[in-house]
N, C-alpha and C positions, 0 to 999 in steps of 0.2 A: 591741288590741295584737297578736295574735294574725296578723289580717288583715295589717298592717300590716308585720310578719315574715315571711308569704310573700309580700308584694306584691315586699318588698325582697330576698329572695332567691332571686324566680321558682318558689317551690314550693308543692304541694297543703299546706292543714292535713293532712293526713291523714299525708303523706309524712314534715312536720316531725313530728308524734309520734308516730311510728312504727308507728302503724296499718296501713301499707302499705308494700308494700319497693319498690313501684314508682311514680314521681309522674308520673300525666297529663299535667301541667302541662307539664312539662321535655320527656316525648316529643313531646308534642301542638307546642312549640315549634322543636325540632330538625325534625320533619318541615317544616313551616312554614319553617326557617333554609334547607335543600336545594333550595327553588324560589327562581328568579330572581325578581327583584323585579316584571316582568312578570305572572308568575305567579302572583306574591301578590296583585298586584289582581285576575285575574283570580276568583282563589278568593273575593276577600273581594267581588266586584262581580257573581257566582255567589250565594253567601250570601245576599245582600242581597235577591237576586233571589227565590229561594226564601221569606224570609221573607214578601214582599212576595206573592208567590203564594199562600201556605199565608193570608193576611190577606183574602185579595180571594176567594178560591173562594167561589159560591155553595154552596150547604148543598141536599144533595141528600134 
């Protein structure tokens, strides 16, 4: 239920009970809101990339 409550209101569990006065969630989103939408693919097609790298490295 818990989940469910931050899904629907955008916020960290942590933030809703008051564990933290600050929520990840929300800045992590607003930076995220300040780039064009070009931008955002960029980062998420960046992302992607990176996972994709860090998957594939040989093991030295």
């Amino acid at each position: 239920m818990l989940v469910e409550i931050c899904r629907m209101y955008g916020v960290s569990a942590d933030f809703l009970l008051g564990l933290s006065d600050e929520d990840p969630d929300f800045d992590r989103h607003q930076r995220q809101e300040a780039l064009r939408p070009d931008e955002q693919a960029e980062v998420r097609a960046y992302t992607k990339y990176l996972i994709w790298k860090r998957t594939h490295q040989t093991k030295k």
